[in-house]
Each structure stands twice: as C-alpha cells, then as structure tokens.
C-alpha positions as CSV (number, residue, x, y, z in Angstrom):
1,X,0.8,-29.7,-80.7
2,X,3.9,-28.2,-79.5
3,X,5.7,-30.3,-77.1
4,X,5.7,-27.4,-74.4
5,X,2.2,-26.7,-74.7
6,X,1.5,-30.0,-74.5
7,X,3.6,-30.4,-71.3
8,X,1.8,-27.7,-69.4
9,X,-2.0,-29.9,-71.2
10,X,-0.5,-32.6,-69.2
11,X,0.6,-30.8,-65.9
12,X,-3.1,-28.8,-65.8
13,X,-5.0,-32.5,-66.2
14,X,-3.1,-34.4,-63.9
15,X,-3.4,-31.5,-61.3
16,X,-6.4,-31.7,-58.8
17,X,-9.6,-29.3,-59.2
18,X,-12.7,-30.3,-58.0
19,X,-15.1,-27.6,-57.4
20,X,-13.9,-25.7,-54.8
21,X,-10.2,-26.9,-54.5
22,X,-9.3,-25.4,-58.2
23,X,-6.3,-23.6,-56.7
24,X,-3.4,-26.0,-57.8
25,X,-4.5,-26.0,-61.2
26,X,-5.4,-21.6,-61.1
27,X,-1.8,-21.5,-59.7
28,X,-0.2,-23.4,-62.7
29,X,-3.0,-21.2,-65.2
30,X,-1.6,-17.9,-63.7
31,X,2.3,-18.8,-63.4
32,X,1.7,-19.5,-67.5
33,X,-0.2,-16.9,-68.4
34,X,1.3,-13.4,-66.6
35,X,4.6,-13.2,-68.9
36,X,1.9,-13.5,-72.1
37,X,-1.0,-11.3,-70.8
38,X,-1.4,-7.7,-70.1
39,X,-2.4,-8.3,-66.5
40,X,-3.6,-11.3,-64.3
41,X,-5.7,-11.5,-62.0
42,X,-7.3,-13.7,-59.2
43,X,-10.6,-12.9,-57.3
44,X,-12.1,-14.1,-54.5
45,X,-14.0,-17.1,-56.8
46,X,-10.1,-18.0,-57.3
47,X,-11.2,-17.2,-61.2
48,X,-8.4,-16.0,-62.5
49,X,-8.5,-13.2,-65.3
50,X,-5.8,-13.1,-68.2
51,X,-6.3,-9.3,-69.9
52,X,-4.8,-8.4,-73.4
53,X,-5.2,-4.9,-74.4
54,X,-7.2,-4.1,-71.5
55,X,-7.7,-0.6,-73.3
56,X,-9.5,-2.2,-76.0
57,X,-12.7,-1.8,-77.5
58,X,-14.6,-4.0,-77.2
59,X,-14.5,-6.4,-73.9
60,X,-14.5,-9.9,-75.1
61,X,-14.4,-12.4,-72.7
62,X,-13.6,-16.3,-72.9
63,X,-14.0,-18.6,-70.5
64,X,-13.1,-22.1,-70.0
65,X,-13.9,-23.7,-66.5
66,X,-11.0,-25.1,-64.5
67,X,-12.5,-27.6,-62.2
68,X,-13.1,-31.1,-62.6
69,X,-16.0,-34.2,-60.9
70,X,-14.5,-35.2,-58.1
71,X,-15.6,-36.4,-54.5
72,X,-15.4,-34.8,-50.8
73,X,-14.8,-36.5,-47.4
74,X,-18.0,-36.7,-45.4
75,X,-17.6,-39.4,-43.1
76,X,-15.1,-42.5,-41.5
77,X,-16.5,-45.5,-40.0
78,X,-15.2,-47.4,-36.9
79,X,-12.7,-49.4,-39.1
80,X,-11.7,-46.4,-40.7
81,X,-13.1,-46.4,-44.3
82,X,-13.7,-43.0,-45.5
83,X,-17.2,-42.0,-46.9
84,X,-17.5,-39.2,-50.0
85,X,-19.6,-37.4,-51.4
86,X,-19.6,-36.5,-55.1
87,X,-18.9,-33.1,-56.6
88,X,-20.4,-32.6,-59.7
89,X,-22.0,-35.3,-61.8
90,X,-20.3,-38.8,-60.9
91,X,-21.9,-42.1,-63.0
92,X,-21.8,-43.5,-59.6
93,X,-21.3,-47.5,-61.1
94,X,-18.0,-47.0,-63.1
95,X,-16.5,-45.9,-59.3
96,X,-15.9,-49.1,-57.4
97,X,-12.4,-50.1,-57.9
98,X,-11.1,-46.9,-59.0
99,X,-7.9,-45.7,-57.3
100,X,-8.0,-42.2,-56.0
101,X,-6.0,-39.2,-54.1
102,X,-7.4,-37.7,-51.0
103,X,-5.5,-34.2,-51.0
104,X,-5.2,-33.4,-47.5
105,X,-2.7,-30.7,-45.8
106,X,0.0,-32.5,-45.8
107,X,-0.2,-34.2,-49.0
108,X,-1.9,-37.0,-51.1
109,X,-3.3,-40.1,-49.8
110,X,-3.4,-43.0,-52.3
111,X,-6.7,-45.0,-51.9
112,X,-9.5,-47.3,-53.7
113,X,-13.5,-47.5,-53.7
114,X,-13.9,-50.3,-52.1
115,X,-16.9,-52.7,-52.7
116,X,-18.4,-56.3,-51.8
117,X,-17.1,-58.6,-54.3
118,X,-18.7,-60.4,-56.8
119,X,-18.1,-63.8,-55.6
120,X,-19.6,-62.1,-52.6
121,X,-23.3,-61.1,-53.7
122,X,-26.3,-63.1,-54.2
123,X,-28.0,-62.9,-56.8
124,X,-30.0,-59.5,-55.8
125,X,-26.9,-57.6,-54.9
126,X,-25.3,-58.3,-58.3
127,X,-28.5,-56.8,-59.8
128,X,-28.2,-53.9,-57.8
129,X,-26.7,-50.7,-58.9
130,X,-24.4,-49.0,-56.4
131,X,-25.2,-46.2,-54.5
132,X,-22.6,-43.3,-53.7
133,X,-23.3,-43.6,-50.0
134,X,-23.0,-47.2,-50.1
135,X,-19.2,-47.4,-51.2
136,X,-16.4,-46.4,-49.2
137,X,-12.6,-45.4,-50.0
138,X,-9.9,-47.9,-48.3
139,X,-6.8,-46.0,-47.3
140,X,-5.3,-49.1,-45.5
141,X,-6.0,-48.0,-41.7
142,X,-7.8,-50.0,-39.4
143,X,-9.5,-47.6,-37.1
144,X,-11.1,-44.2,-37.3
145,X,-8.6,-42.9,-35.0
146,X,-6.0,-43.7,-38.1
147,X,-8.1,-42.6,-40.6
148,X,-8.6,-38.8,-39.2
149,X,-4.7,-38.6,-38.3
150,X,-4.1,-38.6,-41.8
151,X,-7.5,-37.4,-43.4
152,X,-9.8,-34.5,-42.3
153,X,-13.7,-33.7,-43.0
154,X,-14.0,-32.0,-46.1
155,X,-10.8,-33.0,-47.9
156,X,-10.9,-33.0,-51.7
157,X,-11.0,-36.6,-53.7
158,X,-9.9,-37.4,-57.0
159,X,-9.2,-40.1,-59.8
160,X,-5.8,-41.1,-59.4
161,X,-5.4,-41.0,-63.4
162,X,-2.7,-40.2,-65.4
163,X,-3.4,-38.5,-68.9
164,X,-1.6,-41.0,-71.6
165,X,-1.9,-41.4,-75.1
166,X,-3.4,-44.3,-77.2
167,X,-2.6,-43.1,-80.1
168,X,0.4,-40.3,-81.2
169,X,-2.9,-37.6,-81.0
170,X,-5.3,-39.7,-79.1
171,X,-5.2,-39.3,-75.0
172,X,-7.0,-40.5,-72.1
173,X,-7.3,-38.4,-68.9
174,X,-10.4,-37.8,-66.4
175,X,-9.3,-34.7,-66.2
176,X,-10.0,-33.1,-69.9
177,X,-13.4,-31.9,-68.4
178,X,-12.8,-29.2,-68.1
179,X,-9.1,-28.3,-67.7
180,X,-8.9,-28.2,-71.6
181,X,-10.9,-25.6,-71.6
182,X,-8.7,-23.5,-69.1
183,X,-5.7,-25.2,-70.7
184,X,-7.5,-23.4,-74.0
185,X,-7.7,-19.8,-72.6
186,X,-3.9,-20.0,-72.1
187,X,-3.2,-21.4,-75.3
188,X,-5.6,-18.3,-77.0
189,X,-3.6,-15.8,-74.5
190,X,0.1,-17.2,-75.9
191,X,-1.5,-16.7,-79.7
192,X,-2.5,-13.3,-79.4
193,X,1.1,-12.3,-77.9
194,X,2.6,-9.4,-80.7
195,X,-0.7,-9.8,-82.4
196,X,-2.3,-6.3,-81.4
197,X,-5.9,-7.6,-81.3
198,X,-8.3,-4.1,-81.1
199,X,-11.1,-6.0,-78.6
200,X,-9.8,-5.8,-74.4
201,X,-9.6,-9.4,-74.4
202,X,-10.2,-11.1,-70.9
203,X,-9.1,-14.7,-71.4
204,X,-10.6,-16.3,-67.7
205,X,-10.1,-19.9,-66.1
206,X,-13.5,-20.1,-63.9
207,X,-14.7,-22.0,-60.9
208,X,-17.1,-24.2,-59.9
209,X,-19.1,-24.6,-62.8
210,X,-19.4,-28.1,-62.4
211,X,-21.8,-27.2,-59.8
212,X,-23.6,-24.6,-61.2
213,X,-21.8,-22.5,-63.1
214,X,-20.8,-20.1,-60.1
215,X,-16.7,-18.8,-61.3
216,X,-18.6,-17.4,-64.9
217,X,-21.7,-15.9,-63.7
218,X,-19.4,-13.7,-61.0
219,X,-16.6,-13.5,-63.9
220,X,-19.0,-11.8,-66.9
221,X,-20.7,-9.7,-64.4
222,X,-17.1,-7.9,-63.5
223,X,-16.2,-8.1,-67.1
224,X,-19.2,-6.5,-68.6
225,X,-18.2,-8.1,-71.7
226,X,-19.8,-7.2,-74.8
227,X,-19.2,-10.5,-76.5
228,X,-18.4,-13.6,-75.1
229,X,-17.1,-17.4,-75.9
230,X,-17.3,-20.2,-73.7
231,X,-14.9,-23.4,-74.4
232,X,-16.0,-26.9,-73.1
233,X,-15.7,-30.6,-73.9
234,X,-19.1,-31.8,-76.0
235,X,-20.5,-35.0,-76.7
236,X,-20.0,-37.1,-79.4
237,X,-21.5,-39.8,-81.6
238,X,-18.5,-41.6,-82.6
239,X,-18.9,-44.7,-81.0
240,X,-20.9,-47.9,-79.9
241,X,-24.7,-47.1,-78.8
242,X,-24.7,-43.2,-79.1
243,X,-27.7,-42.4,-81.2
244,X,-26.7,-39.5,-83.7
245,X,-30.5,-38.4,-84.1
246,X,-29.9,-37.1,-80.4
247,X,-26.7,-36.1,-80.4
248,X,-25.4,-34.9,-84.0
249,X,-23.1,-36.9,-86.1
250,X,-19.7,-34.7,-84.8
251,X,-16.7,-36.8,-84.2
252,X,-13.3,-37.0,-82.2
253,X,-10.5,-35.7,-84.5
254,X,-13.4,-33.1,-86.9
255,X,-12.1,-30.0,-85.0
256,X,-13.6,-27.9,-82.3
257,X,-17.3,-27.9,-82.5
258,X,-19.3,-24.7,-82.9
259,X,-22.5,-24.4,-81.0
260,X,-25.8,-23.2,-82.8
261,X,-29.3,-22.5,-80.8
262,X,-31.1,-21.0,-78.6
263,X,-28.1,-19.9,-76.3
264,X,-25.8,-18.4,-79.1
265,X,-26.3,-15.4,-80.6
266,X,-26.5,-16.0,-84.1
267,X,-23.8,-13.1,-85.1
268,X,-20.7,-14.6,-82.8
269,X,-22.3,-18.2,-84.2
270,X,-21.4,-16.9,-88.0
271,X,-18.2,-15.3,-86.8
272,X,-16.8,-18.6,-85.7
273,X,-17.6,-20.0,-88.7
274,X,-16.4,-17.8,-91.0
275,X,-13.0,-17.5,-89.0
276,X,-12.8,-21.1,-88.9
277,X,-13.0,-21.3,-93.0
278,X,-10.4,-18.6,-93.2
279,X,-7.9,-20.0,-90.9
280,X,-8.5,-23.0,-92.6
281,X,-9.2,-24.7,-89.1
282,X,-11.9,-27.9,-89.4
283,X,-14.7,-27.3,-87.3
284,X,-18.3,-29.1,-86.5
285,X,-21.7,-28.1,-86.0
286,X,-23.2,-28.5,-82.6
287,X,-26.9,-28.0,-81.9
288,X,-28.3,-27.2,-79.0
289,X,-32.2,-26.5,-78.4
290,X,-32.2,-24.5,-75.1
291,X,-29.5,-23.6,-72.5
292,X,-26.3,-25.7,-73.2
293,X,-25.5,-26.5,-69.3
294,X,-22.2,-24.5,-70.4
295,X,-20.5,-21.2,-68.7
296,X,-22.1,-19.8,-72.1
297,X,-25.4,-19.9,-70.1
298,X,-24.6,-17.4,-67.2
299,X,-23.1,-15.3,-69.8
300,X,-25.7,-14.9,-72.1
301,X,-27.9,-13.4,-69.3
302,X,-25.4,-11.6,-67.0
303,X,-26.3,-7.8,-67.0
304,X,-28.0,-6.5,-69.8
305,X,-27.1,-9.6,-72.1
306,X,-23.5,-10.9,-73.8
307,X,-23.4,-12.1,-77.2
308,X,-22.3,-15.5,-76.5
309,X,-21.0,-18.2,-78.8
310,X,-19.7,-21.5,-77.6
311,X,-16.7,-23.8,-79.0
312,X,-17.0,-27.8,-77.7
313,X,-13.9,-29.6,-78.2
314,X,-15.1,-33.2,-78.6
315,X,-14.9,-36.0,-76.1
316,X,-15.8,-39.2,-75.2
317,X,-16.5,-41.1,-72.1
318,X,-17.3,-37.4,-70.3
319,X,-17.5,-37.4,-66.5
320,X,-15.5,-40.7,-66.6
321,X,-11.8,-42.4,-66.0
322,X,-11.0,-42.4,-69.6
323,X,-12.0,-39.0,-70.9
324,X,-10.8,-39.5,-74.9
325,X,-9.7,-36.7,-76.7
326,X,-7.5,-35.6,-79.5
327,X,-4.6,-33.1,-79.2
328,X,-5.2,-31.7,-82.4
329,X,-8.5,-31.1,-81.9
330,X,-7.6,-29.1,-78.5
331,X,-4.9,-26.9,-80.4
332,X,-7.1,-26.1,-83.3
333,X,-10.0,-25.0,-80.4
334,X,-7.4,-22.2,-79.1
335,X,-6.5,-21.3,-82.8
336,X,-10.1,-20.7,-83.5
337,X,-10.5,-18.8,-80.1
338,X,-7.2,-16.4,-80.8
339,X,-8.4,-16.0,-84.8
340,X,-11.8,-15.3,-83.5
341,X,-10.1,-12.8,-80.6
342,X,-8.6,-10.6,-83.5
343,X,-11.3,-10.3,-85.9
344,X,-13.8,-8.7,-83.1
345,X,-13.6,-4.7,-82.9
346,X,-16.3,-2.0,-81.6
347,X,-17.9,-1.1,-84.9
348,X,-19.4,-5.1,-84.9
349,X,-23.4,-5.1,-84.4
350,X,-24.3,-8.1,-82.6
351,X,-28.1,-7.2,-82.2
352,X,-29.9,-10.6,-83.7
C-alpha cells in the first residue's frame, strides 16, 4: 500500500464514528476526496457523495459505510460513573477493562469499563456473563456533579484503540468495520482520476448502517443508480473454532471477497469476477443465502431495484478491539472497485 494512502487508512480508523457522530471521519472522507472527484457532496444523513463523470451513463453507485460499534452516555450515578448504551452490535463480555474516549464538546475524555474484580465474585458472579447496563465507565470523578461538568447525556463513546501492525501487512484496529470500506470509496475515487470511466460514478461514505442500514437506503434512493456495489468487512474461517461448513473456507490475505446469492444480481456477481481475473487481482467467493445484513440490502430494493454486487474485505475478530486485517487485501478491494467502475457502460443488460 502506498504510504500516503495508508496514512489517511490510519487517520479514518483512529477517528471516531459511531452511528450518528460519523462527522469527524465524513470530514476527513470529503477533505480527500474533492480535489480527485467531479463533485462532493454532503446531505443531511452527513453521507457524503464523491461524483466522477456525473454526465455518465450509467449511474453506478458504491458505497462503503463510515460508522463504527460504539457506545452512548445514558446515565451517571451518585459517585459519578457514567452508564452507556451500545450502538450497534457490542459482544458485551470482551468490554470490561477496555479503555475508551467519551467525545464531548470540548474534547475527549480518557476512561475504562469498570467492573467487580475477580478476586471479588463468588462463585455465581464469576459464572455470570456481564450485562451492558451492569458495567459502568470510570472517568476518575467522584461525584455526579464532576461527572456532568465534563460529560453530557448523549455523548458518543469509543474504543480508545490505535490501529498497529503485527505484521509488515497485518493490522489491528476496532475501527476497520467499517471505515475500510469508506476508506475504499476514496481509494476507488483516486484510481479513476485521468481514467475517463463512461458510467456517472457516485463513490459514497454512508451512515448509520450499523443500525440499520439508514445513510444507503436514503443514498441509492437520490442516486437512482442503475448498478451498485457495496464494500464491507466479511467473516472469515481462518482461525481457531470457526466452522468452515458455516462460514466458507475464505481467508485473511486471499483478496477481497466477492459475494454470490440471493442479494446479488448474478450479472454484477460475474463482472467482479471477470475483472478480478483480468486485473490479475486474487479474489474469494463469498456465499450468502438471503439478505447479507450489508448496505447491498437497501440497495437491491431501493426504487424499482439496483443490480447490486457486494465486495467483503476479510476480517477477523469483527465488532471487537482487535479487528485483524491485511493492507493488501484492503488495496486490492479498491483496485477491484475502480477496474470494476471502468468496465460498466449503458449498453450492459443486467436483467437476471
């Protein structure tokens, strides 16, 4: 990866985004993007569109989601230990102990999810797995009074987690899902610059589809996109106690995985491929036997119907700390995406 795209990778990661409080990371999306694009674009979603060619034909839209699990402030208690609530889908017992950032007006708050210790419990409460409402962030206050001078109702929370490698291609972030993905549609919109791509490409970093897909469903609907691709993390089965007769046998560091079923139309699913063979870019085969949980699902049915496709860079550990992927993976998703981008003009039938 080059190093300065794999700068801004690390500046879009370590930014904060959970649903609803995307705006830091849409900020650093559009300062990237508007010397590369045609025109940019933020609506009130905060989705923020990146148009090459807008005159083309056809409209081809990508999307890759820019907001991230997190947590929001719902209550202090007398001693004045805050009380969250999770956005998006939390695995509620890998939280106690984590350190985290409350992003309040006037800055970040360092904190930690506090929790009875061990040589604390009895025997039932070591049993016992937590409950969200039953941990509590420590900011180092003793009062409520403390905690709400520096804290307010509704403030964003997130993993205080850098992204660093383990290996020269291997990194670690609890970020990667999903600012790759908007990471991605910059990428894409820096590869197509001087390419003169015949599709009106609209290259968008969505909102809030961690909780329900909200930035892509408004997005396609404005578009009115004749084809689309969504780009996301996807599972894995490349380590201990993931059972490959569920999953699929794809694997960190096999390239971007393209996604075949029930969601994907089957002409933008053999497109993908065949552009993947002739950029000589490895790819995988993801299956998936109904909706994909994916932006590609609002898509698919927005309007009259998108031809969708969708491209899964692969990850491990999702919705955790330690997020794995590789960078070679990530580059070869937004090579696939651009190579795709040129290929697609109006004479292309996409009826199945």
């Amino acid at each position: 990866m080059r190093s300065e795209s794999e700068a801004f990778l690390k500046k879009m990661v370590e930014l904060p985004s959970p649903s609803g409080y995307e705006q830091p990371v849409q900020a650093a999306f559009r300062e990237y993007v508007t010397p590369l694009a045609d025109s940019v674009e933020t609506d009130v979603l905060g989705n923020v569109h990146a148009v090459v060619n807008p005159g083309g034909n056809p409209r081809l839209m990508f999307a890759g989601h820019a907001d991230q699990i997190g947590f929001i402030v719902r209550h202090f208690d007398d001693e004045g230990f805050l009380y969250v609530a999770a956005v998006g889908g939390i695995d509620v017992p890998t939280v106690p102990s984590k350190r985290v950032r409350i992003w309040t007006k006037n800055g970040p708050i360092l904190g930690v999810f506090g929790r009875k210790s061990v040589h604390l419990m009895n025997e039932e409460d070591r049993k016992k797995q937590p409950e969200m409402h039953e941990l509590w962030v420590d900011i180092g206050v003793s009062s409520a009074a403390e905690a709400r001078a520096k804290v307010a109702l509704g403030d964003p929370v997130t993993f205080a987690e850098p992204l660093e490698h383990i290996t020269d291609d291997l990194c670690i972030s609890p970020g990667f899902d999903n600012k790759m993905g908007s990471f991605v549609m910059a990428e894409t919109v820096r590869l197509l610059k001087g390419k003169n791509p015949r599709a009106s490409i609209h290259a968008i970093s969505t909102t809030q589809e961690e909780i329900g897909l909200r930035g892509a469903q408004t997005s396609a609907f404005k578009v009115d996109a004749k084809v689309g691709v969504a780009v996301d993390v996807g599972h894995v089965s490349d380590y201990p106690g993931v059972d490959k007769r569920k999953v699929g046998p794809n694997r960190v560091g096999g390239g971007p995985m393209i996604c075949r079923g029930a969601n994907i139309n089957p002409r933008v699913f053999e497109m993908l491929v065949e552009t993947a063979e002739a950029e000589k870019i490895p790819y995988q085969i993801e299956v998936a036997a109904r909706g994909t949980g994916t932006d590609a699902n609002v898509m698919q049915i927005t309007r009259a119907g998108m031809a969708t496709g969708l491209v899964s860079t692969p990850l491990r550990y999702m919705h955790s700390t330690c997020e794995l992927m590789s960078l070679t993976d990530i580059e070869n998703t937004a090579r696939l995406c651009a190579a795709f981008a040129l290929r697609i003009n109006g004479d292309i039938d996409f009826t199945p």
